[in-house]
TORKOL-4160 file (C-alpha; in steps of 0.2 Angstrom, whole numbers, padded with zeros to 4 digits, m for minus):
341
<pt num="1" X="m0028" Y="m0102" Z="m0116"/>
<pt num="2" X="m0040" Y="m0108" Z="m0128"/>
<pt num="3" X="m0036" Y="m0091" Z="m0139"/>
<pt num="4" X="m0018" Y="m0094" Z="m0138"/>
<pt num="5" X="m0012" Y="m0087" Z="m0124"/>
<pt num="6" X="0002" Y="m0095" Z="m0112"/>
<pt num="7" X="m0002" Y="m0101" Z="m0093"/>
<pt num="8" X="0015" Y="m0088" Z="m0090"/>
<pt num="9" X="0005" Y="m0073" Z="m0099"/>
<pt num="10" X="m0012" Y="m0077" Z="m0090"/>
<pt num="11" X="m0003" Y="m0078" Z="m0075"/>
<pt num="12" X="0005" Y="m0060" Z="m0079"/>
<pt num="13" X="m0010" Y="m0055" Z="m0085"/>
<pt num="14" X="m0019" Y="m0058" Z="m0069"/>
<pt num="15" X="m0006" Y="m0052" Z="m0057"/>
<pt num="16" X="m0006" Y="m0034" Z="m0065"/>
<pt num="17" X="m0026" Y="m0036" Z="m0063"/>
<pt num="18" X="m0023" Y="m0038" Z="m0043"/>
<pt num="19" X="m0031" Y="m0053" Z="m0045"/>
<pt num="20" X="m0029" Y="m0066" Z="m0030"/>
<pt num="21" X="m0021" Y="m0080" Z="m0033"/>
<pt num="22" X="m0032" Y="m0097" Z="m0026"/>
<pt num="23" X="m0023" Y="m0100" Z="m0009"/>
<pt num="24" X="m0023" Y="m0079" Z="m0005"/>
<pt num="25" X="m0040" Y="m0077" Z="m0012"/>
<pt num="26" X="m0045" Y="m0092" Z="0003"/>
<pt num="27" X="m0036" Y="m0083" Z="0014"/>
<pt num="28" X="m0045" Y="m0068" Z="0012"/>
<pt num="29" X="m0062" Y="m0075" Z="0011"/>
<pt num="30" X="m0059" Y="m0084" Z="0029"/>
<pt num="31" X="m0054" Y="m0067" Z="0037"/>
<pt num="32" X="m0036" Y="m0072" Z="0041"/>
<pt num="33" X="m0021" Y="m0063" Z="0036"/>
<pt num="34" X="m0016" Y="m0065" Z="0015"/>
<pt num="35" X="m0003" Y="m0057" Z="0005"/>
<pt num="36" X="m0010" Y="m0046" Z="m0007"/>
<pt num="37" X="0007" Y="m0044" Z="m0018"/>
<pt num="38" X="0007" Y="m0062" Z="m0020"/>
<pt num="39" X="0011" Y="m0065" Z="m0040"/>
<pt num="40" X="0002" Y="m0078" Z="m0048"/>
<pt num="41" X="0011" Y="m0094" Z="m0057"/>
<pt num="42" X="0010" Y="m0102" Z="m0074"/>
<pt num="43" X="0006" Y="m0119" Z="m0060"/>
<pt num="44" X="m0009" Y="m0111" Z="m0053"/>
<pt num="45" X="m0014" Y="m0106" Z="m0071"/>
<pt num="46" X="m0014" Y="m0125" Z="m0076"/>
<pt num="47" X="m0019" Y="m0132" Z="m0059"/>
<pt num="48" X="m0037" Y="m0123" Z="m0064"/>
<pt num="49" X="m0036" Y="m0125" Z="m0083"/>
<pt num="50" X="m0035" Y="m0144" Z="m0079"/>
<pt num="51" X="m0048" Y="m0142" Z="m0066"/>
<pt num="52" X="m0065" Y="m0155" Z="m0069"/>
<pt num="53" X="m0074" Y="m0148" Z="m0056"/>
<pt num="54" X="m0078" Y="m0132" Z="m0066"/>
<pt num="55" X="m0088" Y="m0145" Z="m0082"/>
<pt num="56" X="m0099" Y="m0152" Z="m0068"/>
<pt num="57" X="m0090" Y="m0165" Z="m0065"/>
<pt num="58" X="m0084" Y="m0170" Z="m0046"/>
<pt num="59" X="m0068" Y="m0180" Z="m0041"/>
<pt num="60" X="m0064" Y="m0191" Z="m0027"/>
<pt num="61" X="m0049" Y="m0204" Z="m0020"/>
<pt num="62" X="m0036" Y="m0189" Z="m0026"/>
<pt num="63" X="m0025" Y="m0190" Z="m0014"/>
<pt num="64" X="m0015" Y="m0207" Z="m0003"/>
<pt num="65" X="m0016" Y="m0201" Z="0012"/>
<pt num="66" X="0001" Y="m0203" Z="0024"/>
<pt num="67" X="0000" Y="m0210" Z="0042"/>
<pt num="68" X="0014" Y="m0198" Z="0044"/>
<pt num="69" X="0004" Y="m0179" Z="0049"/>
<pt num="70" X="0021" Y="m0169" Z="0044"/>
<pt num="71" X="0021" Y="m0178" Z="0027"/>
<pt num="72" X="0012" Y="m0173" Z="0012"/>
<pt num="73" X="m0001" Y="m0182" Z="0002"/>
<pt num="74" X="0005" Y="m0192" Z="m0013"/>
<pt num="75" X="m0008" Y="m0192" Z="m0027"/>
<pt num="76" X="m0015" Y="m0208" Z="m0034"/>
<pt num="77" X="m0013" Y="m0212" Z="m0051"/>
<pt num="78" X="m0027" Y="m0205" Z="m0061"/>
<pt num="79" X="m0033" Y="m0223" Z="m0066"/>
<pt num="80" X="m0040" Y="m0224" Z="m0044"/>
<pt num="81" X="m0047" Y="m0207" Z="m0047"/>
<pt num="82" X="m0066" Y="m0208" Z="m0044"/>
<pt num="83" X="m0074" Y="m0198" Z="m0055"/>
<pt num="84" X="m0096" Y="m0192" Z="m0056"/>
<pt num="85" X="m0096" Y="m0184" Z="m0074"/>
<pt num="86" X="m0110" Y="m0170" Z="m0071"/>
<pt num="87" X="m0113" Y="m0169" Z="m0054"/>
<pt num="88" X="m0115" Y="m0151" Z="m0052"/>
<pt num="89" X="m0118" Y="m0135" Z="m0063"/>
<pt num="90" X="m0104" Y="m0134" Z="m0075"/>
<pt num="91" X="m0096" Y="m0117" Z="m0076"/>
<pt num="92" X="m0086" Y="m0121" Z="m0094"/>
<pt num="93" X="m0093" Y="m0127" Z="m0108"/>
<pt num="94" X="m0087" Y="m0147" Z="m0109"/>
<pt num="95" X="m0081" Y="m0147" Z="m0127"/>
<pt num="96" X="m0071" Y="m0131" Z="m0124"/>
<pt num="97" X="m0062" Y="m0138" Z="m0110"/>
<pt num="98" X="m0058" Y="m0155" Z="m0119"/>
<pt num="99" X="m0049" Y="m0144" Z="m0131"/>
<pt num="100" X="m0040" Y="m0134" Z="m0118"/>
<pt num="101" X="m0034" Y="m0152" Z="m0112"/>
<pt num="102" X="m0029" Y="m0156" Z="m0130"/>
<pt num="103" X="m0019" Y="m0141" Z="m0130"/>
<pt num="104" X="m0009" Y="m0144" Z="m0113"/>
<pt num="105" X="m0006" Y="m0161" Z="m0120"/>
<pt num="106" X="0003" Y="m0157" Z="m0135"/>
<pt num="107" X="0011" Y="m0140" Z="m0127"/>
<pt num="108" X="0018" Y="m0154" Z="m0112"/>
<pt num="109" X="0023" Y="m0164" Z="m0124"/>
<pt num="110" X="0031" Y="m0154" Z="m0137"/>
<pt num="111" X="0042" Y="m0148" Z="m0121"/>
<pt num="112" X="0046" Y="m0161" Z="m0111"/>
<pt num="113" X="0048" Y="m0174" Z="m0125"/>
<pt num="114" X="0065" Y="m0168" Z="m0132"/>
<pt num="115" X="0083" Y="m0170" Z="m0127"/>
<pt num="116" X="0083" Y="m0154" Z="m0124"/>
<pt num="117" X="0073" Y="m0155" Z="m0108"/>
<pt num="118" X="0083" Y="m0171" Z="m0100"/>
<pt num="119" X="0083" Y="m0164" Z="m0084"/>
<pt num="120" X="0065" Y="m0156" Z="m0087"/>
<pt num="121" X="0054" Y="m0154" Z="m0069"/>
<pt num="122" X="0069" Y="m0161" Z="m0059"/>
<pt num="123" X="0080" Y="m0147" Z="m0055"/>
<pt num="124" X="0077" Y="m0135" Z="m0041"/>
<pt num="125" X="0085" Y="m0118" Z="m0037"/>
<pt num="126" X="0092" Y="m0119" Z="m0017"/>
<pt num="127" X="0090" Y="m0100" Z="m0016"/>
<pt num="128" X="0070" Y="m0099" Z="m0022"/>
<pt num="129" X="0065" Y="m0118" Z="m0020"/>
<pt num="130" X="0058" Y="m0115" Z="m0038"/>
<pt num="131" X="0062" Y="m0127" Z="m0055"/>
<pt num="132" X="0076" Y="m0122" Z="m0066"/>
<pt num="133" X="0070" Y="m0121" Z="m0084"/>
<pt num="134" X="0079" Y="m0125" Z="m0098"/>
<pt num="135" X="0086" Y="m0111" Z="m0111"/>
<pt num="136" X="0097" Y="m0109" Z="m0126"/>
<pt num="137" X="0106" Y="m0091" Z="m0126"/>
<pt num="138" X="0124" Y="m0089" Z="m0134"/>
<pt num="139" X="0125" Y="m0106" Z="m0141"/>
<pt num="140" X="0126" Y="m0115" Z="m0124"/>
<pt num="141" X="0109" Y="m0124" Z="m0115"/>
<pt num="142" X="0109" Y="m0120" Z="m0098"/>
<pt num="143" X="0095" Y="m0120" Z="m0084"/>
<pt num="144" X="0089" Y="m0103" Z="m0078"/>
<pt num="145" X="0079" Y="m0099" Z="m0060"/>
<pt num="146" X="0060" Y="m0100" Z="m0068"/>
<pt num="147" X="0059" Y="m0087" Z="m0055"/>
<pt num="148" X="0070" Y="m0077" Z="m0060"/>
<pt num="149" X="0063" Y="m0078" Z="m0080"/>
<pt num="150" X="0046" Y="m0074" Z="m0073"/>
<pt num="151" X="0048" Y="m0060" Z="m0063"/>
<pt num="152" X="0067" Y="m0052" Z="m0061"/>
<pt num="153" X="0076" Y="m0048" Z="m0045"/>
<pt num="154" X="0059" Y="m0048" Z="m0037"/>
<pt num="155" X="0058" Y="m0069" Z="m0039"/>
<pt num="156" X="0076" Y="m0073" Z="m0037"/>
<pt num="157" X="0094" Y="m0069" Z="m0041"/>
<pt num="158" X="0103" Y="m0071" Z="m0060"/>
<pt num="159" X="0110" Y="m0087" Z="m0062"/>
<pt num="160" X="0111" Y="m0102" Z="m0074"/>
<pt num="161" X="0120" Y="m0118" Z="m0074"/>
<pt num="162" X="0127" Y="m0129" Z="m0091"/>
<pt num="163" X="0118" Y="m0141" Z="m0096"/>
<pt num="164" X="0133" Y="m0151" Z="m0102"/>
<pt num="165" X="0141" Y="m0148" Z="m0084"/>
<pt num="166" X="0126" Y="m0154" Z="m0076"/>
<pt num="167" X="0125" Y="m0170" Z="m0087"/>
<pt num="168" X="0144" Y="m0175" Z="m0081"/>
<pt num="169" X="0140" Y="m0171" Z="m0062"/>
<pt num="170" X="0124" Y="m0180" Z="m0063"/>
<pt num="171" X="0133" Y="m0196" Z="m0075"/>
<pt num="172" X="0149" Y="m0196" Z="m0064"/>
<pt num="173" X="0137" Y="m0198" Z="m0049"/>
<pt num="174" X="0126" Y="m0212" Z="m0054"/>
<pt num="175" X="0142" Y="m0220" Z="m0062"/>
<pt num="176" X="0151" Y="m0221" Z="m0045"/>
<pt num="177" X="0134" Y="m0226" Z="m0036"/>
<pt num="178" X="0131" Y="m0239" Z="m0048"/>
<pt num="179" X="0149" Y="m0247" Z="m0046"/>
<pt num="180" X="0146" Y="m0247" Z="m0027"/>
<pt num="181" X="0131" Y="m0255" Z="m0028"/>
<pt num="182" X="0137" Y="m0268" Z="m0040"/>
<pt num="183" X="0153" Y="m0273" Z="m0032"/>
<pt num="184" X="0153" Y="m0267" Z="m0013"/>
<pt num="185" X="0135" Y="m0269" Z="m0009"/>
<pt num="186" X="0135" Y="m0274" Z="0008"/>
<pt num="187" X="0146" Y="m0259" Z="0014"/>
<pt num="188" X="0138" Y="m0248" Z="0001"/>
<pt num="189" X="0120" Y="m0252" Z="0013"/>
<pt num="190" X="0129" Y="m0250" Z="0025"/>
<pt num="191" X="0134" Y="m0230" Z="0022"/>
<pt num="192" X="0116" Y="m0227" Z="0018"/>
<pt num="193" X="0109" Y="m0231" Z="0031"/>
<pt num="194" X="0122" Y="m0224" Z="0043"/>
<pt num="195" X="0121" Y="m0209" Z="0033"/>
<pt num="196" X="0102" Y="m0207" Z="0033"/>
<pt num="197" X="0100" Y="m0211" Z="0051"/>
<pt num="198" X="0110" Y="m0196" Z="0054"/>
<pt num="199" X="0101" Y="m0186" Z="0043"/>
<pt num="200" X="0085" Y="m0190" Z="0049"/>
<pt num="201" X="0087" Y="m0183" Z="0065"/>
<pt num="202" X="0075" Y="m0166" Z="0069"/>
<pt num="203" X="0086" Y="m0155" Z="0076"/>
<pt num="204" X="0078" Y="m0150" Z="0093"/>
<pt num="205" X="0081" Y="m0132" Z="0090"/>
<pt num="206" X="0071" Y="m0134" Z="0074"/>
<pt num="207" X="0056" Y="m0142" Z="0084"/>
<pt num="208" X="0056" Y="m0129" Z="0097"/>
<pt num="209" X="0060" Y="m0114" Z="0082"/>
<pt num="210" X="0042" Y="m0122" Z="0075"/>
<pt num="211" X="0032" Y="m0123" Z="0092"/>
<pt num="212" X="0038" Y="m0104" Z="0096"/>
<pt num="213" X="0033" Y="m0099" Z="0078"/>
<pt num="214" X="0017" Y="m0107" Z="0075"/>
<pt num="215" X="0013" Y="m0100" Z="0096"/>
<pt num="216" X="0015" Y="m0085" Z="0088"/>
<pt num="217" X="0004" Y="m0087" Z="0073"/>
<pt num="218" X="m0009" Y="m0091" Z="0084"/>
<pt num="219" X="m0007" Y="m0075" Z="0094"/>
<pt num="220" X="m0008" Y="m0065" Z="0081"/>
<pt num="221" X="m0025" Y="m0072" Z="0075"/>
<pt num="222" X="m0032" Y="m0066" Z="0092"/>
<pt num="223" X="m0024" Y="m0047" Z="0091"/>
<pt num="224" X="m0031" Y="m0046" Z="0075"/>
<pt num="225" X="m0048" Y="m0053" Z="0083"/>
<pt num="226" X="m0048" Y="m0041" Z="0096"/>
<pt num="227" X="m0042" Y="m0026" Z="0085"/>
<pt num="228" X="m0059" Y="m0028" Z="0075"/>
<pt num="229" X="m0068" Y="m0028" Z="0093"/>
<pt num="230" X="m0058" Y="m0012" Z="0096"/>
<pt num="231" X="m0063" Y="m0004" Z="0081"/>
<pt num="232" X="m0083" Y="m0010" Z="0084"/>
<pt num="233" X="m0082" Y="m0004" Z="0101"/>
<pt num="234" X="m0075" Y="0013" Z="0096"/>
<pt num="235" X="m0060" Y="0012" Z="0108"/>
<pt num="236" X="m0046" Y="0015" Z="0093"/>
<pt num="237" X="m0048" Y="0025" Z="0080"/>
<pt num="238" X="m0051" Y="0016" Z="0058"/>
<pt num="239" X="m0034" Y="0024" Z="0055"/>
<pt num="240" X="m0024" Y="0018" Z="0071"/>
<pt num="241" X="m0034" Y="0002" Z="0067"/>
<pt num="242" X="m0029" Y="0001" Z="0049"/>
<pt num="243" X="m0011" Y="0003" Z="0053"/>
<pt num="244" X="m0010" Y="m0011" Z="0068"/>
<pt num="245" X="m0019" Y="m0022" Z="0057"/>
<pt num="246" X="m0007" Y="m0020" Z="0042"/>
<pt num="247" X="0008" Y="m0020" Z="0056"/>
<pt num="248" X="0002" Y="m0039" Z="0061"/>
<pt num="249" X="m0004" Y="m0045" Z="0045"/>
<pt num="250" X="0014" Y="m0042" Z="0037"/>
<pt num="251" X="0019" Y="m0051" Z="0055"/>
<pt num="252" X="0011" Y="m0064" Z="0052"/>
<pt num="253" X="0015" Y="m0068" Z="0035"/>
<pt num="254" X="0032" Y="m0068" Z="0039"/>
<pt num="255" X="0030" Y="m0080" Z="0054"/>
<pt num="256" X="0019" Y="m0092" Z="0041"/>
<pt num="257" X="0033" Y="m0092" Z="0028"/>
<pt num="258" X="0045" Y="m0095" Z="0039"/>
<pt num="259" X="0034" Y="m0110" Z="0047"/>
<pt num="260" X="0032" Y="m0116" Z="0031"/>
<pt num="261" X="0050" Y="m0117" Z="0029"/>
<pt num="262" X="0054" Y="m0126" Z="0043"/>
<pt num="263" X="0041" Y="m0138" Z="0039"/>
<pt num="264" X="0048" Y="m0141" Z="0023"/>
<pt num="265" X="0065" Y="m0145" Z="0031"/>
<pt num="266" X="0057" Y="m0155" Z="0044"/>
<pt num="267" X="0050" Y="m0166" Z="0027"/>
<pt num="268" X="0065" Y="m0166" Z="0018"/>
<pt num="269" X="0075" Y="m0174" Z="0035"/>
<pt num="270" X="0061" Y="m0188" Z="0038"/>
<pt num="271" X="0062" Y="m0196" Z="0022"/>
<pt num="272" X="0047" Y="m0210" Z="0025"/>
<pt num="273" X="0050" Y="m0218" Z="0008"/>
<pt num="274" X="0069" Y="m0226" Z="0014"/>
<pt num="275" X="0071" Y="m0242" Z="0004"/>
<pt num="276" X="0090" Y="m0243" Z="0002"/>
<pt num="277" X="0091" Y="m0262" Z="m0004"/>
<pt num="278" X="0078" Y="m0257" Z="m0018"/>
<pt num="279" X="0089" Y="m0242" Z="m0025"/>
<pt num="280" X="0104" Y="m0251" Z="m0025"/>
<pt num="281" X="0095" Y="m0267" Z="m0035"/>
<pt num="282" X="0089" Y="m0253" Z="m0047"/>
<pt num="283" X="0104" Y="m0242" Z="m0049"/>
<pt num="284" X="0116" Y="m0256" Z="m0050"/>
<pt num="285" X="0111" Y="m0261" Z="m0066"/>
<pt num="286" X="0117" Y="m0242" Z="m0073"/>
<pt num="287" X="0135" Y="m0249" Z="m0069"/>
<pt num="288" X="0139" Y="m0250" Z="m0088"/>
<pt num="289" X="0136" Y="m0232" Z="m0093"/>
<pt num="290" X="0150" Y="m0224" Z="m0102"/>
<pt num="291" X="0146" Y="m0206" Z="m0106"/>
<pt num="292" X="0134" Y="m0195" Z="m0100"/>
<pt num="293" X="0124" Y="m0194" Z="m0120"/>
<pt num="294" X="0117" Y="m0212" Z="m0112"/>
<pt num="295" X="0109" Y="m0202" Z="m0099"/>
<pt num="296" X="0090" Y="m0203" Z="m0103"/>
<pt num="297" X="0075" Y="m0194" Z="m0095"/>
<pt num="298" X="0068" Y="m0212" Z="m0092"/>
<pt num="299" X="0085" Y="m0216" Z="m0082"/>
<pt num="300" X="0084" Y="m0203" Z="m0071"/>
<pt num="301" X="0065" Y="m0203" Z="m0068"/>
<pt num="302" X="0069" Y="m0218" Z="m0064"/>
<pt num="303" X="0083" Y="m0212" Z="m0051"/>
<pt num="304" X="0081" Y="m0195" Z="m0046"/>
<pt num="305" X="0070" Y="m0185" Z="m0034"/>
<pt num="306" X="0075" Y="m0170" Z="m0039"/>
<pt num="307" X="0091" Y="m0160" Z="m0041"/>
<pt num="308" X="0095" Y="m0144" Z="m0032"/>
<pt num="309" X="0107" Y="m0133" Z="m0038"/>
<pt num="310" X="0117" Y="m0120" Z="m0023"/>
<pt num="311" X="0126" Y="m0107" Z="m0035"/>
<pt num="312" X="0136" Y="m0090" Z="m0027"/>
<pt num="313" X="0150" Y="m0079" Z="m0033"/>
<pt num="314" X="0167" Y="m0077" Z="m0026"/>
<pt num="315" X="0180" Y="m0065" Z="m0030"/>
<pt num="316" X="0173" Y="m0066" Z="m0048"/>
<pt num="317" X="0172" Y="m0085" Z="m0049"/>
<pt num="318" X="0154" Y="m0096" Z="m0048"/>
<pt num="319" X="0153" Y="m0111" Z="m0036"/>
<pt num="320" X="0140" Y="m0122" Z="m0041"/>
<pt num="321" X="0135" Y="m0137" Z="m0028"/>
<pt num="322" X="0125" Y="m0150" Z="m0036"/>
<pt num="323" X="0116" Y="m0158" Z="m0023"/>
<pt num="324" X="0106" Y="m0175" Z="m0029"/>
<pt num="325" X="0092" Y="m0182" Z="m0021"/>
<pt num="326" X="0089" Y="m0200" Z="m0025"/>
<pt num="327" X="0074" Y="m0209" Z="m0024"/>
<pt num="328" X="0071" Y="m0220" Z="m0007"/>
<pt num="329" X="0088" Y="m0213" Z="m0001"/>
<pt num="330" X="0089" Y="m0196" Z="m0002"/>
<pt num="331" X="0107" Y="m0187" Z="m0002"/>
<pt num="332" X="0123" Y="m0198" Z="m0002"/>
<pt num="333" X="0139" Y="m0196" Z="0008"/>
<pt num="334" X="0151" Y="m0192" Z="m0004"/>
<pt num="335" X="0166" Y="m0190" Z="0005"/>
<pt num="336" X="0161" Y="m0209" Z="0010"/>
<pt num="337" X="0157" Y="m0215" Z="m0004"/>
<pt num="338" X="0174" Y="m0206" Z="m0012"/>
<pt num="339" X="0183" Y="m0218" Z="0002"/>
<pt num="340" X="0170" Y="m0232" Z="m0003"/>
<pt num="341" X="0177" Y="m0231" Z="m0022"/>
């Protein structure tokens, strides 16, 4: 990095290396079952260049932890970090890393600073799950499946949305929010919290799909125990051995992504962070926007979770769904909120 390369060519460079990303190479080392094809990512690439364990130094109080046990970890501000400079062999050189962190700095900055990037790190592809970057191709900005960029059809399918469509979709949204929340605020709360006590009902076929599935995970860890004691004991064969094993592994990778998904669904329906009177004190305030060139990054950090985009093709035509998730509420009704107006 230090040389000049980018986190997305050290990433490529070490996926046609065969090198194991963090969470496979884990895998590996704790004998259960990995994905060997699994490409590594610019965010991996950062995660370790940013990474003050390896210049000695070791890190506590990272992460708030959650009462909730489906719900993720938030990270604390870097300020409650607690920090032992040197506590441990350093593997990189301290000044060569401070550069390296000087470098990411301006790169981040350079990227994320211009208007260019307005929707930068919010916008999420609802085929992959993976961020939309920003591009400039034929005169038009749009957002492109990272994906996609990184690796072809093998990360995702071709498609980009219009930044200038997405700025009007995204405006006219928080411009009809905001005038609900200034002028029908009562019945406004109102919709959101029927709408979100709907939407925070865990399907029970989704609870039993992950009971089944993870059942089944666990299943596979002990037939692949008991095919090394076969293969110890002499009672199959290393090539009947070697095929079973890559038979359950591929298994049980599928069953763990699928869990994963499932999971993730689970956390997207249980938003633990609700807090409708807050959001609607906040967006009330944007009531007198006029255009979406007032849009700002600080306005919709302010806003916005994240944005997923839904594209397909029919008969020749692209349907794009915009789906907004607002911070403390989530999704909004909009057929409601269209009868609201």
């Amino acid at each position: 990095y230090e040389a000049g390369l980018g986190s997305t060519a050290i990433a490529k460079i070490l996926t046609k290396n065969k090198e194991l990303p963090p969470l496979e190479y884990r895998q590996a080392q704790l004998g259960k079952s990995y994905n060997p094809q699994k490409p590594w990512d610019a965010n991996s690439v950062l995660l370790i260049l940013k990474n003050r364990t390896y210049v000695g130094d070791m890190v506590q109080g990272i992460y708030e932890c959650s009462q909730f046990h489906r719900t993720p970890s938030k990270i604390k501000p870097k300020e409650e970090w607690i920090i032992t400079p040197n506590s441990h062999e350093a593997l990189v050189d301290r000044q060569v890393w401070e550069r390296v962190q000087q470098t990411i700095k301006k790169n981040h900055t350079a990227s994320g600073s211009c208007d260019s990037n307005l929707f930068f790190g919010l916008i999420k592809c609802g085929q992959c799950g993976g961020t939309m970057s920003y591009s400039f191709a034929k005169g038009k900005e749009n957002y492109c499946c990272r994906q996609y960029r990184r690796w072809g059809l093998k990360g995702c399918s071709s498609h980009y949305t219009e930044k200038k469509q997405l700025a009007q979709i995204v405006f006219n949204d928080i411009k009809n929010c905001a005038f609900a929340a200034a002028s029908k605020y009562r019945r406004f709360l109102a919709l959101l919290k029927k709408h979100y006590d709907l939407q925070n009902r865990i399907p029970d076929d989704l609870s039993n799909n992950l009971a089944e599935l993870q059942q089944r995970s666990n299943q596979i860890d002990e037939i692949i125990r008991n095919l090394y004691e076969d293969k110890i004991n002499k009672i199959i064969t290393p090539k009947r051995f070697s095929t079973l094993l890559k038979e359950f592994e591929r298994e049980q990778f599928l069953v763990n992504t699928k869990i994963k998904e499932i999971i993730h669904n689970i956390d997207e329906i249980s938003n633990k962070d609700f807090n409708p009177e807050k959001w609607l004190k906040l967006i009330a305030k944007f009531d007198t926007l006029v255009s979406p060139t007032e849009l700002t990054r600080e306005i919709l950090s302010q806003l916005i979770e994240k944005i997923v985009i839904n594209e397909d093709t029919e008969n020749g035509n692209k349907n794009v769904e915009v789906i907004i998730y607002y911070k403390h509420v989530g999704t909004i009704d909009k057929s409601a909120l269209k009868k609201l107006l």
